[in-house]
Steps between C-alpha positions, in 0.01 A plus 500: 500500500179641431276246543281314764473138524329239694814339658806561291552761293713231273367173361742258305420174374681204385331344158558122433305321813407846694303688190466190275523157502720414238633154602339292173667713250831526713499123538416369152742712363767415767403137429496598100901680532647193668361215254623697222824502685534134593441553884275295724181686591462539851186428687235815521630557919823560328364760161282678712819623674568667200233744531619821650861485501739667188446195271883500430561433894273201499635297173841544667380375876212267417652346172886536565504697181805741447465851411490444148291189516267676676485768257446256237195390696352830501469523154386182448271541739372870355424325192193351671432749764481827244243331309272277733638427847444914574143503463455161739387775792342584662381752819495406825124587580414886667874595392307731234277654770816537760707678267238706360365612878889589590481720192193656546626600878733679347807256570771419255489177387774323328662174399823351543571173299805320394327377222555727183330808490392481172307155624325673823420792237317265283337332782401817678282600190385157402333514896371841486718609797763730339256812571537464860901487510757800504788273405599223418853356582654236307785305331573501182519218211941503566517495837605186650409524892307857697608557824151543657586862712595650152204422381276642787741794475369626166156386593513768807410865429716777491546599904275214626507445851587129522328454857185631298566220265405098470592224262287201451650172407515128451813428538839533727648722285226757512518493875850540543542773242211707630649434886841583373358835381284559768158451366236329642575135362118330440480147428276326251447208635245348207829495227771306426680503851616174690299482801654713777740715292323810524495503872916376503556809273398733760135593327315757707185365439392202292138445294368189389292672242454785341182630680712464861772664347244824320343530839798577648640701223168719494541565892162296577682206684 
């Protein structure tokens, strides 16, 4: 593809828990959407499970919401997380540094969130890290779930060579989408993911931290 790369010639990322952590804003406005609703807020085990996943999906599994209810929630829950619970972020330390090495090498870089892409957009800037990604693949504001492979779809260039490719993430759903498209599934193993989940999902390799993970990433380990 016309470029030369430490290990892969492809390197996608998950955002909330993998780039970011973004657990305090996600749960205080979680916690925020369902008092203004009238619904018991669950214990923080129980919100931090709604970091990562389409938020639609988890109203509907983790508060027995229906589809509409949960789409209620949303909004509700936008009305806090627009305005405050977006900018309670931060990165996870040496993410900068990784993504900007894999860049400099020559490797395209990428993320693919199911949070809105107008959200990772923001964020990306706000961190100072949107100079060293080619693309950035999100949902937008209307969408009420993102099947993760469609996501890494668009986040893949234009004839990429998916053995040449790897996905990092925190969470199940990363691992099984990247597995089901035959990427190189890489597990974050310091985000929001019940202990042993990454390994159940069929992860290739899992990190505890980020400077395990950018040793491997940059071919030095």
């Amino acid at each position: 593809m016309g470029w030369i790369s430490v290990r892969y010639d492809v390197y996608l990322f998950d955002f909330d828990g993998t780039i970011a952590d973004t657990g305090e804003g996600i749960r205080r406005s979680v916690a925020y959407s369902l008092e203004r609703l009238g619904y018991e807020v669950p214990e923080k085990a129980v919100l931090d499970r709604f970091i990562g996943p389409p938020l639609h999906d988890s109203y509907m599994a983790l508060c027995s919401m229906t589809d509409e209810q949960a789409e209620r929630a949303i909004q509700v829950y936008r009305e806090r997380y627009l305005d405050i619970g977006l900018y309670e972020s931060w990165l996870y330390p040496g993410i900068a540094e990784l993504l900007k090495a894999l860049h400099d090498d020559g490797a395209w870089v990428g993320l693919a969130s199911a949070k809105p892409q107008m959200m990772v957009e923001r964020l990306s800037e706000r961190f100072g890290i949107a100079p060293y990604l080619n693309v950035i693949s999100g949902t937008g504001l209307d969408r009420h779930s993102a099947d993760k492979r469609d996501l890494l779809l668009r986040a893949l260039p234009d004839g990429a060579d998916r053995r040449r490719a790897c996905m990092a993430g925190d969470r199940r759903f990363d691992i099984e989408a990247a597995r089901d498209l035959g990427i190189t599934a890489v597990g974050a193993n310091y985000g929001y993911a019940p202990p042993g989940e990454l390994r159940q999902a069929g992860a290739d390799v899992v990190f505890d931290d980020v400077a395990a993970m950018a040793k491997w990433m940059l071919g030095e380990g």
